[in-house]
C-alpha positions as CSV (number, residue, x, y, z in Angstrom):
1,X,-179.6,270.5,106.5
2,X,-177.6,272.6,108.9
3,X,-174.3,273.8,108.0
4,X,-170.8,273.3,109.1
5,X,-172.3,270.6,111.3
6,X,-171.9,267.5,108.9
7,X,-168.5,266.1,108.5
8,X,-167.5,266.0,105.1
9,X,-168.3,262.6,103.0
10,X,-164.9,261.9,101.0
11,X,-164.3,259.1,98.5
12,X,-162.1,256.2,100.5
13,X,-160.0,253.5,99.5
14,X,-161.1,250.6,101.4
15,X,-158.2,247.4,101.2
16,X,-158.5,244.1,102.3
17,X,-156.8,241.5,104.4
18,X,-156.6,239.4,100.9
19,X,-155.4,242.4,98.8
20,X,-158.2,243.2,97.4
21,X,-159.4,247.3,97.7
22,X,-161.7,249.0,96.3
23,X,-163.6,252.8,96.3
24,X,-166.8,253.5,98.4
25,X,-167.7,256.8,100.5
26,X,-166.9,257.7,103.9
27,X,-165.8,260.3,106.2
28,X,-162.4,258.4,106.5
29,X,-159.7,258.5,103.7
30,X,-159.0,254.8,104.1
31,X,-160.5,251.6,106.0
32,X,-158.8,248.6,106.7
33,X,-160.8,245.1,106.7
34,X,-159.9,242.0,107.4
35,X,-162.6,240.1,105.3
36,X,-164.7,241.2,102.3
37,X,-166.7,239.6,99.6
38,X,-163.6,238.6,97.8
39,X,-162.7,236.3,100.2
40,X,-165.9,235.4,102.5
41,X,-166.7,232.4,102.6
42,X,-170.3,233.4,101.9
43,X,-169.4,234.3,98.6
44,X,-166.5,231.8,97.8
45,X,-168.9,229.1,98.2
46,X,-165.5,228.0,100.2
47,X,-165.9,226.7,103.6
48,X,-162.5,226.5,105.8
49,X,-163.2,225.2,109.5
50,X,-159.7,226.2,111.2
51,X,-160.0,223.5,114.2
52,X,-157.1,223.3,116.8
53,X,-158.7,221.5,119.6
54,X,-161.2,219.0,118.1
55,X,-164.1,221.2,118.9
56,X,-165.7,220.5,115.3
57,X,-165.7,216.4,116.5
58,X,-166.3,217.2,119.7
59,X,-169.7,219.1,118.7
60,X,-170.6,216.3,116.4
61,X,-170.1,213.1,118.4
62,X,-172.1,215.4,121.4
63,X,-175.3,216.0,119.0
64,X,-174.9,213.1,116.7
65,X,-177.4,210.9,118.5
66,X,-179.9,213.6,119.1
67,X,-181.9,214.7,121.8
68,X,-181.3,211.8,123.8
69,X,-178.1,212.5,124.2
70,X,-178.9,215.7,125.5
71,X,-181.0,214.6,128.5
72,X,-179.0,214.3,132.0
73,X,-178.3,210.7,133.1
74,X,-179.3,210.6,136.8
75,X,-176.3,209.8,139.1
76,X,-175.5,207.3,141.2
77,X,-176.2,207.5,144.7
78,X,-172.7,207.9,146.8
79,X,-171.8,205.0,149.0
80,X,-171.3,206.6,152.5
81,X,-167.7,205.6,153.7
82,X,-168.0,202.6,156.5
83,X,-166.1,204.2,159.8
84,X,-164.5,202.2,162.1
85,X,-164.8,204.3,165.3
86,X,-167.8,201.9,166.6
């Protein structure tokens, strides 16, 4: 290794969005997170589906019948307005 070239590796506090910190190394004295494995739901085993807009229902009633419903209908074919300049 070269030196004065590497920045220097420091022992850094690293905190949570839940609370939770913890010690790790870095080159930066402290890192904010907003999820770890405290409170991922990976780990929690906890599944939270934040839904505002119905997306969640939307996405299920679109794929629930499979990949028929997927398919495009074909459309109808557009009536051509009658003019009355004859």
């Amino acid at each position: 290794m070269q030196k004065d070239i590497h920045p220097r590796y420091i022992p850094t506090v690293v905190k949570c969005g839940c609370g939770n910190s913890f010690v790790t190394r870095s080159t930066q004295p402290e890192i904010k997170v907003d999820i770890c494995n405290v409170c991922h739901p990976f780990y929690t085993g906890k599944l939270k589906f934040i839904d505002t807009a119905g997306r969640i229902e939307k996405f299920q009633k679109k794929f629930a019948a499979g990949y028929a419903s997927l398919t495009k209908k074909a459309k109808k074919p557009v009536k051509a307005a009658a003019s009355d300049e004859e």
